[in-house]
N, C-alpha and C positions, 0 to 999 in steps of 0.2 A: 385730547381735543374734544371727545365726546361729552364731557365735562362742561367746557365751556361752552358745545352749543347748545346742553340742554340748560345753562345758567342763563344764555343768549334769548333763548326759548320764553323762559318764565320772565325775563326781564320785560319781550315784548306784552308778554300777557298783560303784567304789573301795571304799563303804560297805558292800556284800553280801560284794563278793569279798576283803575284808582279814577282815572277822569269820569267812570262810570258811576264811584261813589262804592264800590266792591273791596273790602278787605281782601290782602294777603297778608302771609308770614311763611318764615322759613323756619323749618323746628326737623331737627335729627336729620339731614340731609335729605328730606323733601320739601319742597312748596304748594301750598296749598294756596285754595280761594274760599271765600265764603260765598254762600248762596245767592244769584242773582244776576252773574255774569252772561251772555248770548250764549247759544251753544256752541260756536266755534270754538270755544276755550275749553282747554283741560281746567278740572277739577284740584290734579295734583300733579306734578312733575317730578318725577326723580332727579336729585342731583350730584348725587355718591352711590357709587356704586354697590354700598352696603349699605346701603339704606332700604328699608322694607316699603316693598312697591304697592302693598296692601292697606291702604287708608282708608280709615273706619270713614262712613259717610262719604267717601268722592265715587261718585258717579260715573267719570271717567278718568282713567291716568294714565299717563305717557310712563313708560318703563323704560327709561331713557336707556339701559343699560342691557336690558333683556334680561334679567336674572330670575323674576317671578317662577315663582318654587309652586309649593299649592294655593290655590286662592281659596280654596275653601268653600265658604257657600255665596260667599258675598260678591265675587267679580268674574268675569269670564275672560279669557283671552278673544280678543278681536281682531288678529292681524297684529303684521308686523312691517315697518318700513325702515328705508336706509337712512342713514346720514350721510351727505354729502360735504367732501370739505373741499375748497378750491384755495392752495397754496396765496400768500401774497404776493406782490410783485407788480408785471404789463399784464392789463386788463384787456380783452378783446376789446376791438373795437365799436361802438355803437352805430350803426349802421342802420338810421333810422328810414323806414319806405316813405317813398314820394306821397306828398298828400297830406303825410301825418306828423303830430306835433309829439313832443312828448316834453311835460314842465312836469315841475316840483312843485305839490301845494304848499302854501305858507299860512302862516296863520291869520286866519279870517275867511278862509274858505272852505266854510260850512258846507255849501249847497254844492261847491267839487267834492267835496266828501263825502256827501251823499251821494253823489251819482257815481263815483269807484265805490260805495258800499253796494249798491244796485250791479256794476259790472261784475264784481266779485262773487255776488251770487247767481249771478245768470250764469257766470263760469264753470260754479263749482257745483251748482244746480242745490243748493241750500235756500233754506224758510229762510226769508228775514223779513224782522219787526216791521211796520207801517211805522215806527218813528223813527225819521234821521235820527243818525249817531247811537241807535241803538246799540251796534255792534262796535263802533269806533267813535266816542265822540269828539264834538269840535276841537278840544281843549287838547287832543293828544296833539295837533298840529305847535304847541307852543312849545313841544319836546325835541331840541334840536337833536337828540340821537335818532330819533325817528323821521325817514324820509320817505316820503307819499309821492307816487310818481302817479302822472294821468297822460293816457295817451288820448289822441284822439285827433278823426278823423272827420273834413266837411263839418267842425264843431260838434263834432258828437262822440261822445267818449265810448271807447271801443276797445282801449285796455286797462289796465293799470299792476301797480306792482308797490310794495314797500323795503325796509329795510331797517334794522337797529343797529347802530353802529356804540356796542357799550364799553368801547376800549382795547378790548381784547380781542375782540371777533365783528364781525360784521353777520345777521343773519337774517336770509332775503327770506320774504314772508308774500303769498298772496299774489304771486303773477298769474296776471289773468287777463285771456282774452275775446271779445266775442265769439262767437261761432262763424259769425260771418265774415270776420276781418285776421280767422286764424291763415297759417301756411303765408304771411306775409313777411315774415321776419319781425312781428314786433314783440314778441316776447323774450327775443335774443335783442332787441335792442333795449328793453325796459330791462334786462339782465344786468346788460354790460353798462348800460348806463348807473347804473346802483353801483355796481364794483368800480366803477372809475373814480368815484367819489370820495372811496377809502382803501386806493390802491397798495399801504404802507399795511395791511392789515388780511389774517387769514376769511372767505367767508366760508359759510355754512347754510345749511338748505335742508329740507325734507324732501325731494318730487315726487310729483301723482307716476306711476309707470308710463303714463303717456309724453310726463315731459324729460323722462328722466336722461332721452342721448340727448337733449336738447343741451342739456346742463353737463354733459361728460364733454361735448363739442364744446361748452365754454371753460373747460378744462378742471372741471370736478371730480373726485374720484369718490369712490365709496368709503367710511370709514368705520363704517358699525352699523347695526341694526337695532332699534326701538320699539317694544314692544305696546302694542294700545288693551288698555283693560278696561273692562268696562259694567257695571252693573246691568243685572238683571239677566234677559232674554231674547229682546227687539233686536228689529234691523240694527244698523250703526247707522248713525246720522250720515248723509250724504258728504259732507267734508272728509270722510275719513274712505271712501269709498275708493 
């Protein structure tokens, strides 16, 4: 299963960074990008477990498998996090708080997409571009396996949350919610509202440690650990933090 959430993984990447105008390819059991993607995105993802996690020029890479032997001079280890897979089947109930709305963008909603790119980095405490859609442009919304949820409260968007639904897996990507509209239940309801939607289907998840019981309460367990690699010497970018 590891397998297919790290295939889950690069598929959601594929969907930002082609609307972005970004090359990928798949070669020897990793996925790569070419130069020009936002920082949120890996570089390269592992997706066979024997595949060598050391990709000449990527900057950053998901070790989807953890198997990174020497890196040599070229990458360093930066942490490690879990995969989370939650069975398919009944999906908690969405149990949204009084006040707040939470819709599906569709396509043509640009300027909602900007403002869940804005919630998403106030969340995760990440740079982002001064140009909408730098990090997600408009056109990913015409990808019916990708669903964009926006919460929001007194008309003011306060959470938000995604999802890829490529067949196989379902993998929730990007819950996030202000600072000031956290401990209300709305990220257990932008949760379960994603998982109700492809109930017939296992998901998959990465969490920050802070939301991680949030996601074992919506009945996730752990299934492996992924290793982050990374060129150079610097901090690690705040998304991986």
């Amino acid at each position: 299963m590891i397998a297919a959430a790290a295939r889950n993984l690069a598929t959601w990447h594929d969907v930002s960074l082609h609307a972005a105008g970004v090359a990928t390819e798949v070669r020897a059991g990793v996925w790569t990008a070419e130069p020009g993607g936002a920082g949120i995105f890996y570089d390269a993802i592992t997706l066979d477990p024997d595949a060598d996690p050391v990709v000449p020029g990527a900057a950053t890479v998901c070790d989807s498998f953890d198997v990174a032997g020497d890196l040599g001079a070229a990458l360093r280890r930066d942490g490690h996090a879990p995969w989370y897979l939650r069975p398919a089947g009944t999906t908690p109930s969405a149990l949204v708080p009084a006040g707040v709305t939470i819709d599906r963008l569709v396509e043509g909603d640009a300027a909602a997409l900007a403002d869940v790119e804005r919630c998403a980095a106030r969340a995760f405490d990440v740079w982002l571009p001064d140009r909408p859609g730098a990090v997600h442009p408009p056109e990913v919304l015409a990808d019916r396996r990708l669903r964009v949820l926006v919460a929001r409260h007194d008309a003011r968007v306060v959470g938000t949350a995604m999802s890829l639904d490529d067949g196989v897996v379902v993998g929730i990507y990007g819950v996030a919610v202000d600072d000031d509209a956290r401990r209300r239940g709305i990220a257990s309801a932008l949760t379960a509202t994603l998982l109700a939607a492809s109930p017939g289907r296992p998901a998959v998840l990465t969490p920050t440690p802070q939301a991680a019981r949030l996601y074992r309460r919506a009945g996730f367990v752990e299934i492996g650990r992924f290793g982050v690699l990374r060129a150079g010497r610097g901090p690690a970018p705040a998304a991986d933090r």
